[in-house]
C-alpha positions as CSV (number, residue, x, y, z in Angstrom):
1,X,-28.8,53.3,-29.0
2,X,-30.6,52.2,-26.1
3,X,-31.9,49.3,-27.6
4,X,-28.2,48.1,-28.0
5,X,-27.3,49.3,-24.7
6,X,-30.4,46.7,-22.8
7,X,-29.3,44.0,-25.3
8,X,-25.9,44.1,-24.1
9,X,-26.9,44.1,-20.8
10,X,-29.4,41.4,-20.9
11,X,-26.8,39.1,-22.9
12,X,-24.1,39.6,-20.2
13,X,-26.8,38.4,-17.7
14,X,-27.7,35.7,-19.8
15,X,-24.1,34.7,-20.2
16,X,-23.2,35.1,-16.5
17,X,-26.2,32.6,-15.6
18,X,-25.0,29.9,-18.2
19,X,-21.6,30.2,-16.8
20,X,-22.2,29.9,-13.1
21,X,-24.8,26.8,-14.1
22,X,-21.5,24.5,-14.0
23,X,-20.0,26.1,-10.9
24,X,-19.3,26.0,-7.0
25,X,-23.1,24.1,-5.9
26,X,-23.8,22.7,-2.9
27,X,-25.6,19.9,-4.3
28,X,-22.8,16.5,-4.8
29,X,-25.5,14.4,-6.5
30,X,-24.4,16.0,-9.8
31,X,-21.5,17.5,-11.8
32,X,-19.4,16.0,-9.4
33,X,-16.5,15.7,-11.8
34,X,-16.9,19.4,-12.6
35,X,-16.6,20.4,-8.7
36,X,-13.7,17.8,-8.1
37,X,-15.9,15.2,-5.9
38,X,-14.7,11.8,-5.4
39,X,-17.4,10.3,-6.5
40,X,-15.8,9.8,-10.3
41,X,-15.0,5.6,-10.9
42,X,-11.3,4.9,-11.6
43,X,-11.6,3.0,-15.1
44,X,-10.3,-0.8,-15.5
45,X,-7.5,-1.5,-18.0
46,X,-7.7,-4.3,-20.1
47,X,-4.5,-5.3,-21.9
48,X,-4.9,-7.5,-25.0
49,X,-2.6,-10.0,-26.1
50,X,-2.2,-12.0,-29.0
51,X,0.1,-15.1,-29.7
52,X,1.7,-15.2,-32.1
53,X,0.4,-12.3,-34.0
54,X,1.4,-13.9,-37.4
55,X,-0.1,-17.7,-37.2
56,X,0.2,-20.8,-39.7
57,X,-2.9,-22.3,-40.3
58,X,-4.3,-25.1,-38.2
59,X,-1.6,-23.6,-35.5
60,X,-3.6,-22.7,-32.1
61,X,-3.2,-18.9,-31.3
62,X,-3.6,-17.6,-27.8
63,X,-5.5,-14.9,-26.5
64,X,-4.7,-13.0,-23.6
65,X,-6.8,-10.4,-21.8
66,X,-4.8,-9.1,-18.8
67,X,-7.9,-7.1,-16.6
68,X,-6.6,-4.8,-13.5
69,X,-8.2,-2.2,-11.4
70,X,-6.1,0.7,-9.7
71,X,-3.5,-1.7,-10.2
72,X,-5.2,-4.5,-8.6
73,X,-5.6,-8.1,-10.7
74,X,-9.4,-8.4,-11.5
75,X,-10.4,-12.3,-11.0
76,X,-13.8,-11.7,-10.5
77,X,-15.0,-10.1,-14.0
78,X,-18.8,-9.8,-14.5
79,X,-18.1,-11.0,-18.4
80,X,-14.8,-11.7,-20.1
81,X,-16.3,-12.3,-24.3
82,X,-13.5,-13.1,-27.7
83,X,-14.9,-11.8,-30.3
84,X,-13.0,-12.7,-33.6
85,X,-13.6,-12.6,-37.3
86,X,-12.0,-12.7,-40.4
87,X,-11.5,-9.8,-42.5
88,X,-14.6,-9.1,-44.6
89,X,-17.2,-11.8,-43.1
90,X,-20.5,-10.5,-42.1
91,X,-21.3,-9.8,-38.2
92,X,-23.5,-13.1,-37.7
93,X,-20.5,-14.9,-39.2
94,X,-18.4,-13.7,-35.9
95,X,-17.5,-16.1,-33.1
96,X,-18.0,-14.9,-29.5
97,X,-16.2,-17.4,-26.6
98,X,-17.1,-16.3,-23.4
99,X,-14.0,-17.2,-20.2
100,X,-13.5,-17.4,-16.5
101,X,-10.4,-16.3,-15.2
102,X,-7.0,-18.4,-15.0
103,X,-5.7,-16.1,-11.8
104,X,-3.7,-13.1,-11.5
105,X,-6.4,-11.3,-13.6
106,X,-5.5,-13.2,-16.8
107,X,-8.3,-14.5,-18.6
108,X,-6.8,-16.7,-21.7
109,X,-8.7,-18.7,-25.0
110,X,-6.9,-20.7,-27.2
111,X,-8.3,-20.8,-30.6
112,X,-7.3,-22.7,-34.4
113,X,-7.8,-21.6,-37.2
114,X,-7.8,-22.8,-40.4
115,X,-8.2,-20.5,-43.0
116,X,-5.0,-18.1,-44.2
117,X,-6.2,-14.4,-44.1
118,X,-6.3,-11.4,-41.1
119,X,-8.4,-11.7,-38.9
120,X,-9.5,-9.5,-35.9
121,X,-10.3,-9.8,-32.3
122,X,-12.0,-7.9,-29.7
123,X,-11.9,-8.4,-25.7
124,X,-15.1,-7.6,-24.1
125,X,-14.5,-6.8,-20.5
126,X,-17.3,-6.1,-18.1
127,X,-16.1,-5.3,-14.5
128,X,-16.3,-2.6,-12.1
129,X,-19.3,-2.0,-13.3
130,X,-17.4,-0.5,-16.9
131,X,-17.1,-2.1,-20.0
132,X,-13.9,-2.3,-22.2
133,X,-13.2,-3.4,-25.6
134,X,-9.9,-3.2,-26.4
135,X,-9.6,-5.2,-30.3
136,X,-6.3,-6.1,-32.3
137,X,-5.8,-8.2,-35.5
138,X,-4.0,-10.8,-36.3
139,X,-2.6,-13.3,-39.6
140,X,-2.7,-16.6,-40.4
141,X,-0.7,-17.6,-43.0
């Protein structure tokens, strides 16, 4: 009975160790989202756009990545990377077309392509110090 009595005791003071680890601290340099500190960065948003989103072959589609920051255009985007494939090709088989901004935190490519099939594309955005990858797909008939 005693045995069970210091085990109970000792786990509760285990317990109340582990759950004041993640509490009130004086220290800001960590857990800082636990103890509400402003320190936390507010993420970008990257809307992707694709047009038109059924294509005929040899007919240019548009991509569109709109890139904003606490609703504020981002024109000045460390890396903005296409990344399309058809379905089923290999990853070395992918094209990547790296763009500079057109304004108003639009960053646009305008791509062919020939063969009929879906295809996919992914947006890398790198701003902010964040990254983002929104992806779609996309047919060409």
């Amino acid at each position: 009975m005693k045995i069970r009595r210091w085990f109970t005791v000792s786990l509760v003071i285990i317990l109340v160790f582990i759950v004041n680890g993640c509490g009130k601290s004086s220290n800001t340099s960590g857990h800082s989202a636990h103890n509400g500190g402003d320190t936390v960065p507010q993420p970008i948003e990257v809307h992707l756009q694709v047009n038109p989103i059924e294509a005929k072959a040899g007919e240019t589609v548009k991509f569109e990545a709109k890139v904003t920051h606490q609703g504020d255009n981002v024109d000045d985007a460390k890396e903005v990377m296409f990344e399309f494939w058809k379905d089923g090709e290999a990853e070395d088989k992918h094209q990547k077309v790296t763009v500079d901004s057109s304004g108003d935190g639009v960053y646009v490519l305008e791509q062919a392509f020939e063969e009929a099939g879906t295809y996919h594309v992914i947006s890398h955005v790198t701003a902010k110090d964040q990254h983002s990858m929104p992806s779609t797909e996309f047919t060409v008939k």
